[in-house]
Each structure stands twice: as C-alpha cells, then as structure tokens.
N, C-alpha and C positions, 0 to 999 in steps of 0.2 A: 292707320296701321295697314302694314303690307305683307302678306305672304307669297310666297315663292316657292315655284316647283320647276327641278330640271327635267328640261324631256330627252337631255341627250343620256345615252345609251354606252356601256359600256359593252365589248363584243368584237369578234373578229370580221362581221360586213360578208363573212362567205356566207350567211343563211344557214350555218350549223349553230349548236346552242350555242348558247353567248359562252365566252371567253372572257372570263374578269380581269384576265391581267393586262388585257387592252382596249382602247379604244374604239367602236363601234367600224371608224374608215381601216383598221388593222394598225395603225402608228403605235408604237408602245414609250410612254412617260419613262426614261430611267429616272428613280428616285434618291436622293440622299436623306441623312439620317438627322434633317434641318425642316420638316415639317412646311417641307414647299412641295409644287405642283411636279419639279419633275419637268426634264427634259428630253427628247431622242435622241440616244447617241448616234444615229444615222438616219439618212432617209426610208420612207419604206420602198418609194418607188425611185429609186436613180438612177432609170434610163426610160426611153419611151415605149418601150417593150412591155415591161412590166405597167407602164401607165394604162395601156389599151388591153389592160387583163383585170383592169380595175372595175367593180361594178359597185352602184350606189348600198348604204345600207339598205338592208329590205326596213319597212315602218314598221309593224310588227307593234300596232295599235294598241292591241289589249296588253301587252308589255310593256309596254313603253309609259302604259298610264295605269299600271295593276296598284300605286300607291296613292290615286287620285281620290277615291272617296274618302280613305282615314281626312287626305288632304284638304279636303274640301271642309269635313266634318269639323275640322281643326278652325277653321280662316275664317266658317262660318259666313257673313253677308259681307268680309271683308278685300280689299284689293286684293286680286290675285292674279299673281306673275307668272309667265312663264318661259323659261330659262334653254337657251339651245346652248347654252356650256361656252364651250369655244365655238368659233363660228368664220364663213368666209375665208378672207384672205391668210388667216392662220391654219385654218383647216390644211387650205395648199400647203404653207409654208412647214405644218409638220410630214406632210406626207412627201415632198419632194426635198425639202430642208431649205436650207435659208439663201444660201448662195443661187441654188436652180431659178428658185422661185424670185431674185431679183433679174434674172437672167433670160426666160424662158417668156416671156411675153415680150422681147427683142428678138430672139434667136429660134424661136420656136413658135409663134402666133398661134396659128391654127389649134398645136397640139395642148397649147397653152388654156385657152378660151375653150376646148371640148372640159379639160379639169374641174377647170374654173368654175363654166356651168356645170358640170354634175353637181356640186355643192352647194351651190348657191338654187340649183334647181332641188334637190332634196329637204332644204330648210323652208325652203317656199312649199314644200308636204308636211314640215314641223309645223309652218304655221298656221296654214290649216286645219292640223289636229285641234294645236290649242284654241282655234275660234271653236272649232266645232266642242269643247268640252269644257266651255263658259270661262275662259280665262277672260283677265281685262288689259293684259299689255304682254308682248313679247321681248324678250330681252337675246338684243345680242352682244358679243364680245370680242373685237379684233383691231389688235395693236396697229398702230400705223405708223408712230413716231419712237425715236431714241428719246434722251432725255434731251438732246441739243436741236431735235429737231427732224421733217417727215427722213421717213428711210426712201422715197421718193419722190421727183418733184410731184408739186402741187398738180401741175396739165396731167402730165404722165397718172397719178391718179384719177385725175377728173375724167380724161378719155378713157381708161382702162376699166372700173371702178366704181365707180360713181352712177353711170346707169343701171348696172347691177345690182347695188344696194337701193336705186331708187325703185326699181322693177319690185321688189322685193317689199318696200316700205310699205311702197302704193296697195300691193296685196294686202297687208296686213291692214290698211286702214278699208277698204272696201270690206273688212270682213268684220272690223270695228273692232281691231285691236291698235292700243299706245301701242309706240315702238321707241324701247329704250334701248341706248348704246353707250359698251363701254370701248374706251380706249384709251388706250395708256401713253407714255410721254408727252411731248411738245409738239403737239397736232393744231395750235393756235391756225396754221394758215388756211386749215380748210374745217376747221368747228364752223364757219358760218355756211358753207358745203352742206353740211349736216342738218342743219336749220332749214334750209332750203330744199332740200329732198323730201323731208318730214319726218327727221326724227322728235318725237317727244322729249324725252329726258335724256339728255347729253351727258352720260359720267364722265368727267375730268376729273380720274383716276389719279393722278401725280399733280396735285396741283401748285408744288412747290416748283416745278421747272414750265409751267403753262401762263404766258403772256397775256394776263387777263388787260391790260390795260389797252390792247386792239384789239380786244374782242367785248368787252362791258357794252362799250358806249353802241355795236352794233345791235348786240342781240339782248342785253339785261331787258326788262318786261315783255320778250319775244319768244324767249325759249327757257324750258325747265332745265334747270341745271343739278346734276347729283354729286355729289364729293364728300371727300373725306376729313379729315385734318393730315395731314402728312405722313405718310407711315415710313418715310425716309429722312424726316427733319423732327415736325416740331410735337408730332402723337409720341416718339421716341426718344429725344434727347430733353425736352421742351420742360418747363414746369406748369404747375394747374392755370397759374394766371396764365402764362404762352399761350397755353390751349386755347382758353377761355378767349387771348385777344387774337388770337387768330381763325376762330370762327365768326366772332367780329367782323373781322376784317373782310372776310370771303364771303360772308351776305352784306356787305355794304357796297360789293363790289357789283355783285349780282344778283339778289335778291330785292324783292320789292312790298309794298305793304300787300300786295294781293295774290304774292305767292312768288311762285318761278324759282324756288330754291329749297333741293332735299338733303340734308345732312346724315351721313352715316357714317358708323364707327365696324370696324375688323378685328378680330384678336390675331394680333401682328409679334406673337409672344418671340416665334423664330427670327424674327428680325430686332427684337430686345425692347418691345414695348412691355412697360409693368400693367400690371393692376391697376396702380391709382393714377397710369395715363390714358387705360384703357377704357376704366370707368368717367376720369374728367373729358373724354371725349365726347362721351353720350351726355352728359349732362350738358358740356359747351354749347351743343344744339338746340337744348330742352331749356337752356335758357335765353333763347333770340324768340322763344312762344310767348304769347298773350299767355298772362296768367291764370286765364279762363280756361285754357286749354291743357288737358290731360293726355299727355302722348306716353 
C-alpha cells in the first residue's frame, strides 16, 4: 500500500499570499466543464523581458507541508510518496507555451538554459524537503511524447535534458529517495534513457500507443514499471474480460515472478469510463497476486 502527498503549491510565485486560482510559477490552467486538468490559453512569459522578471517560487516549508501530519497519521508505517505535480520540461512549456519552448533552446540558448535551471533547480529544494520529512520516493511528471512519437529527437533531448533530470535523480538517491516518473505518449525511444539515469518506477501512462516489444526484452527484470489499463481504449470501450486479458497481457510483457510491475487504476468518468470498467480495472490487477496476498 502507497500513499501520496503533493508538495506542489498553488500561488502567484510573487511571495504575496497564495492566489488559488493559480499555479505557484503564475501560469493559470483555463478550465472546461469536462473534469480535466485545464489548459493556458496563453503563455505567461512571451518575450524575454518578462522571462528575466521571473523569480523562483519562494518554499515556504511550513506551507507547503501544513497537511503532513493528518498525512502521515493516515499512511501510518506505510510507502509514502511524494508528488511535485507537474514538473520540468512542462513547467517551461506552460510558462513560455509550447511553440517558444520547441523553439527557444535553438534560437535562444543561453536564455533558454537560465529557465530551464530555475526549475529544475527549485524542485531539487522540493526534494530536499521531502527527504527531510521522511518520505520514501519522489514523483515526477513531464510529457515527452505525442501519441505517434518524441516531440523531439532522441540526441536533441539526451544533450538538452537528460543531464538535468540525471542531476536531479542522483540528488534524490544520495538523500535516499525512489524517483518515480510519469510520462505520457510514445517515449519508447528513450524509456531505456530513463533506466540508465536511475529512475525507479517508469509510468507508461498510455500504454496503448507505447512500443513495448523494443523495450521488454531490454529492461523487463531491470526496471519497475507502473501503468494503467487504457484509459483511451480498452478501461473505456473494452468489456470485463478485455480488461482482465489486457492486464494479462501487460505483466507478461513486463512483469516478473519477483516483482518490477505496479498496476493502477484512475476514475477516467470524463473520458466515459463506467463504474463496472472502473472497478474491473482494480480487480484485473488484484488478480495477477498470489492468493496469499491482501492488497
């Protein structure tokens, strides 16, 4: 059993009281009335002017963890997570939007890489906190791929990228926290990238468009894998046996008799998951256990 706490912050980042209706870096989620996350109808920063008026969120410690005891009291001697929300290369990508941010590490370097690190240096103080207040894994979250494939090449992230999250890992394990990562789409060509830096538990988030059959045979008994059942095919459209053989299917792929494979279920209702796909989702998992075992 796992519990999980966010430590990101909702807040405008100027050091005045928090601001609920945004995000701690200032970007604000426009929301629809479909029970999703919310997207910026613009960027917050869209010129470099305004980038070098940017200053990090303050941490603001005793805030940021004022729901930690009920927390703790709750999870009691068991795994506990802790969550920086979005994170990284999204971070930028909401605060400058999506086009700058494919852009702006060609045409702008310098200005690029001071961004870049504030963020990635601010989360390396997230995780910090959470060593310091007994968590046991850090979680981060940032998209890399469509569903057809990376949004850029593989080198182009390995030089850009890829030292940055290992910078970041490495801390996290000198202070003896996992480091779980999610990301979404068809990231098959650098998941083994991800292994190699040291991430713990790899979410392959979409695994209905993720190329397991070049990636099984490198890394199945080398790396912990998390996922779902489909929350775009077969949790959605699929009936209880679908579920059932498509969980099957996805620890036969990756999973081993000594572990390396966590199965988890979403309530995905705005996307038109029912009830009895929602519940056969949890159970599809609760039946790949030894029958000894009470999860």
């Amino acid at each position: 059993m796992m519990y999980h706490l966010s430590l990101g912050r909702e807040g405008d980042g100027s050091g005045n009281d928090w601001d609920w209706s945004c995000n701690e870096w200032g970007y604000r989620l426009e929301k629809l009335n479909d029970g999703t996350m919310g997207h910026p109808k613009e960027p917050l920063l869209p010129d470099w002017q305004s980038v070098k008026k940017l200053h990090p969120p303050k941490l603001r410690e005793e805030e940021r963890t004022a729901g930690l005891p009920q927390f703790l009291a709750q999870c009691e001697d068991r795994y506990r997570l802790a969550s920086l929300d979005l994170s990284g290369f999204t971070v930028y990508m909401l605060l400058r939007g999506f086009e700058n941010s494919m852009e702006d590490p060609f045409l702008e370097p310098e200005q690029f890489a001071r961004l870049l690190d504030m963020i990635f240096d601010f989360e390396c103080e997230l995780i910090r906190l959470a060593a310091r207040h007994g968590f046991h894994g850090i979680h981060f979250a940032d998209d890399w791929a469509t569903q057809r494939g990376m949004m850029i090449s593989p080198d182009s992230w390995r030089e850009l990228y890829k030292p940055r999250y290992k910078r970041q890992f490495d801390l996290a394990h000198e202070l003896g926290l996992h480091v779980w990562f999610h990301c979404c789409g068809n990231f098959t060509l650098i998941a083994g990238d991800f292994h190699e830096i040291g991430v713990d538990v790899l979410n392959i988030s979409q695994p209905n468009v993720f190329e397991f059959d070049s990636v099984a045979p490198e890394l199945r008994g080398k790396q912990c894998f998390l996922m779902p059942i489909s929350y775009q095919t077969v949790s959605i459209t699929g009936t209880v046996e679908e579920i059932y053989e498509e969980a099957e299917r996805l620890h036969k792929l990756l999973g081993t008799s000594c572990g390396g494979f966590i199965g988890y279920v979403e309530e995905y209702s705005s996307m038109g998951m029912s009830q009895r796909n929602y519940r056969a989702c949890g159970e599809a998992f609760r039946r790949l256990q030894p029958a000894k075992q009470n999860i």
